[in-house]
N, C-alpha and C positions, 0 to 999 in steps of 0.2 A: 393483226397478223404479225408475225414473229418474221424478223428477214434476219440470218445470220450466215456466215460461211464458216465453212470449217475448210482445216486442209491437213492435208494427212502427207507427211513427208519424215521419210525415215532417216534418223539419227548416223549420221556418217561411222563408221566402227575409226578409233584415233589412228592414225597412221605409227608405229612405233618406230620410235628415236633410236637414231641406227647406233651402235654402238662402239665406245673408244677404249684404244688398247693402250696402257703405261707401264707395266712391266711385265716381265715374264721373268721367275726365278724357281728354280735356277735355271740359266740360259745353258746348263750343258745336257746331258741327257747318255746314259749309255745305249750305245747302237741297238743293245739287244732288246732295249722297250722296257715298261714299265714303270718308269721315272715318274713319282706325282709332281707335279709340275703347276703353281701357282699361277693365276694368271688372272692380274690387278687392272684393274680399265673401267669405265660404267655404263650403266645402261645396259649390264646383262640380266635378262629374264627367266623367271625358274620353267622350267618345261620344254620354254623352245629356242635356246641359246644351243649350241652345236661348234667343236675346235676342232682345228685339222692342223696337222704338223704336215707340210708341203701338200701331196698328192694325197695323205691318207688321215683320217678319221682319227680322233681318240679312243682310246679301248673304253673309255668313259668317263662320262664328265661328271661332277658335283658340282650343283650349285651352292655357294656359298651366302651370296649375297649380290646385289646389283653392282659393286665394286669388287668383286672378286668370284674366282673360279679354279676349281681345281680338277687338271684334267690329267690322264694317266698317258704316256708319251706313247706310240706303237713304238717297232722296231723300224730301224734309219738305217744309214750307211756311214760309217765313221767317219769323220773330219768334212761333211757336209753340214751345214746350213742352211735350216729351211723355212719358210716364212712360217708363222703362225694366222690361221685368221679364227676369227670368232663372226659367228654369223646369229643373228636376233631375226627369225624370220626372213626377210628378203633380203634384209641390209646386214653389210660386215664390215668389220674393219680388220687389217693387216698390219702385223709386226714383220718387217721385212727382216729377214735373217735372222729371227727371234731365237731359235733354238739351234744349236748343234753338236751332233754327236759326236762321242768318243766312244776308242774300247777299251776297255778293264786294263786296266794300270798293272804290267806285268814285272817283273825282278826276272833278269838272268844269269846266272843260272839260281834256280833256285834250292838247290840242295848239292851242296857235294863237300871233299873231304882235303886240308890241307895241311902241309906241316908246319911244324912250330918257326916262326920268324918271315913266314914266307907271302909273299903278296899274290894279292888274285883282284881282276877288273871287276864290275857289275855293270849293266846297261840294264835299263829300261824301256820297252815297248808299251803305247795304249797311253791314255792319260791325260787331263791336260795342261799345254804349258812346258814350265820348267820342271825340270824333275831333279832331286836332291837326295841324298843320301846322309843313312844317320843309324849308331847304334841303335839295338832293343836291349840286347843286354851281350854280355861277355865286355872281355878288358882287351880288344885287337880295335884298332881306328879304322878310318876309312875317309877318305876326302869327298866333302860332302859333297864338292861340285862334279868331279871327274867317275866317282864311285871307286876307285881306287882303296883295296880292303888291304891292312898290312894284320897277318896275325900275331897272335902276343907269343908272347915269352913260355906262355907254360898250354897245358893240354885242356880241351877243353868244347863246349858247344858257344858258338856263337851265333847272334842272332840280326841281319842287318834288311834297312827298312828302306825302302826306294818311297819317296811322298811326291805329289805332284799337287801344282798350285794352287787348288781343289780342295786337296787334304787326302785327299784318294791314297792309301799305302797300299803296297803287296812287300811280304816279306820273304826273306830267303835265310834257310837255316845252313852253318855247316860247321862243319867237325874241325877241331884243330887238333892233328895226331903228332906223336914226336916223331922227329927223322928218321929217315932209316940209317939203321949204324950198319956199314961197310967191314 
């Protein structure tokens, strides 16, 4: 007679290794969404890895690899800060204030008309950081830290560039006319 047991017990499914976040770049993101936005860490899995920028969703994720991800930013609120998480299934991990938004790096004013020798301010809105000023082209200065624009000597388009710490420019064109003769 043959005495044998058998036992029949099913294979546990592995529990998956919850995942770690180490960078997020770039950490800034414009308010209006759309930013591809890298995002370095391991143990992310193709198919069921999922990013949320605060309360909301990515417009979409790529995966890249188990140590990276590329997800596309929604739309934020300017000069907020919001965590990032990446979630593997059950498990996530969080970059606490990982991203935050800005808006579009604006020059004011950005078009208008002046006479020859005469000075005009710039300021900037949106951006982030420092913000600095600097020719594109024409022969009138302009003080990089103040915006402070002195036009030249003779008639002409000038073209001056507001940059902020980013690199982010917006530019502002204007005219340099001769005086008016009295």
């Amino acid at each position: 007679s043959s005495s044998g047991s058998s036992s029949s017990s099913a294979t546990p499914s592995p529990t998956p290794v919850p995942p770690t976040l180490s960078a997020i770049t770039p950490a800034y993101a414009l308010a209006a969404g759309g930013a591809a936005i890298t995002i370095s860490g391991s143990d992310f899995q193709a198919g069921t890895t999922s990013v949320s920028f605060g309360a909301q969703p990515a417009t979409t994720v790529t995966f890249v690899s188990s140590t990276s991800l590329v997800a596309l930013a929604p739309a934020g609120t300017a000069g907020v800060a919001v965590n990032v998480v990446v979630a593997v299934g059950t498990s996530a991990a969080t970059l606490n204030s990982g991203l935050t938004y800005f808006d579009a790096l604006a020059i004011s004013p950005a078009s208008f008309t002046l006479a020859v020798g005469n000075t005009k301010g710039f300021s900037a809105s949106g951006g982030v950081g420092t913000v600095t000023y600097g020719m594109v082209s024409g022969s009138g200065s302009i003080n990089s830290a103040s915006g402070s624009f002195t036009a030249p000597g003779s008639t002409g388009t000038e073209v001056v560039r507001a940059t902020d710490s980013l690199g982010n420019t917006s530019n502002a064109t204007l005219t340099v006319a001769a005086a008016l003769a009295i």
